[in-house]
Structure formats: C-alpha cells, structure tokens
N, C-alpha and C positions, 0 to 999 in steps of 0.2 A: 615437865614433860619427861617422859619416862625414855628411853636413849638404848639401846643393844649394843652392847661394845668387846672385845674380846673376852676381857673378864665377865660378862654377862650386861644384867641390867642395872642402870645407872638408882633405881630405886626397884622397888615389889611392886608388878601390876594385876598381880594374882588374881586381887581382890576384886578392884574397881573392873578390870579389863583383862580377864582370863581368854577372851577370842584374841584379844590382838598379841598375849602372851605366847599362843600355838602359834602364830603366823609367824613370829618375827623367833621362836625357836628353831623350826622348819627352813626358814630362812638365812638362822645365823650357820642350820650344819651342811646348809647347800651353798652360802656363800666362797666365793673363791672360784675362779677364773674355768678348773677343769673338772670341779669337784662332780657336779651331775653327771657328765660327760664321761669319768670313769665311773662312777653306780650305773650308765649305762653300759657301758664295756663287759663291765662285770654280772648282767643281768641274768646272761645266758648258760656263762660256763666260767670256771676258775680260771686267772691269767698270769702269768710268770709279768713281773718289773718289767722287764725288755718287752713284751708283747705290749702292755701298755704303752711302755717311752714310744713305740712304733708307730702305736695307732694315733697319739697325740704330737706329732711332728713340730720340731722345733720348740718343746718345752725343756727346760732345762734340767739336769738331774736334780738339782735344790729344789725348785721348784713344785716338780712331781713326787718328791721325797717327804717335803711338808703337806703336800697337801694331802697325800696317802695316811700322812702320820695322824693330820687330824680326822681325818675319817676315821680311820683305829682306833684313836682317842675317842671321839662321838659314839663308837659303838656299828657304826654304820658296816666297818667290812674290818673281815679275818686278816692278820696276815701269817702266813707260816712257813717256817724254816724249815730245811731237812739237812741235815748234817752232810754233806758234799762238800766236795771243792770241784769248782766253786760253789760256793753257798747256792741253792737254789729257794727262791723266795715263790708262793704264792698265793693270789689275791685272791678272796673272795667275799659275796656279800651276806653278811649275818641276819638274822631273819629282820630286825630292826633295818636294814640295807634294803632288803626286800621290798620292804613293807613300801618305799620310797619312791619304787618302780612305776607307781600308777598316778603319783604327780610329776615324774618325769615324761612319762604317756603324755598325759594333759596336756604337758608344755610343747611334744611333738604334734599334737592335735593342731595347740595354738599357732605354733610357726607354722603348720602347714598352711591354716586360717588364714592369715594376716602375713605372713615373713614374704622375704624377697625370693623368686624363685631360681634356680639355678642358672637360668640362663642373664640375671640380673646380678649376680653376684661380682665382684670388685676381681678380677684376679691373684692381689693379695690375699683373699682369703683361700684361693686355693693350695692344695695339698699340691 
C-alpha cells in the first residue's frame, strides 16, 4: 500500500493510481494545523509575520515559523525581506498559492453545509 510521508511516497503510484497521487499531493502541502488557514489570510492582500501571529492567536512563533517555511518550500507563498531594522518580513501567495484559493472555497462551502454553527461552538475555540 502506497503511504504519503514527509519524505514523499513510500513507493511510485504514478502509474497504477495517478487520481489518488493529486489528492494525497494536495493534501500533503495543506497538511499541518494553520497551513490553509494562512493561504486564506493571505488570499487578499500581502501580510507582515505579526499580522499573521495576530490573526492566528495563540500559535507559537516555532510553530507559525515552520509552517510558513514549508509553504515557501512547496512553492505555495513568497516570503520577502526588505533590508530595515528591524527586518520587515512579508507574505504573499505565488500564483501556485493561488491556484489553492478555490479548494479552500470548497472547504468554506463544506463547513458552512455540515459544520457546527457559531452559536454551537465550544468556548475554547473562541478567540
């Protein structure tokens, strides 16, 4: 059985199963906790590090730090520096980031469909 793991895939499923190869690609560069959640942030307009840390409350700077890194790594969003002090850092999404936007849609469709509505929600998940 063919397996998705950091380093990729445990064998080639190219061949036999190239539909289940896109999902579970799709899948491995949305996996992670805030990852969608910043290509949402970012859908509209460019954002400074701190504008993120803000709108994701209570992540940690490690945390937010990797998971920007692998988005940069995937291709999915810019990051750029401008020579200041302090450094000023920011984000944006590369047209591959883009491209992302409309199964992130999907997924807000989906919750709206099916999820728990605001007045059902846990107070721990509140901001």
């Amino acid at each position: 059985m063919t397996k998705i793991c950091k380093d990729g895939f445990t064998e080639c499923p190219l061949n036999k199963h190239r539909d289940i190869y896109n999902i579970t690609y799709t899948q491995n560069i949305l996996s992670g906790r805030y990852k969608n959640i910043i290509v949402w942030i970012l859908k509209n307009e460019n954002k400074r590090y701190t504008d993120i840390k803000s709108f994701l409350q209570g992540i940690s700077q490690g945390s937010l730090t990797k998971q920007l890194r692998e988005l940069e790594e995937d291709g999915i969003i810019h990051r750029e520096v401008f020579p200041e002090v302090p450094p000023k850092v920011v984000y944006s999404l590369t047209e591959k980031g883009k491209a992302l936007i409309k199964i992130i849609e999907m997924m807000d469709d989906f919750g709206q469909a099916f999820g728990t509505t605001s007045e059902e929600i846990p107070s721990a998940f509140e901001h």
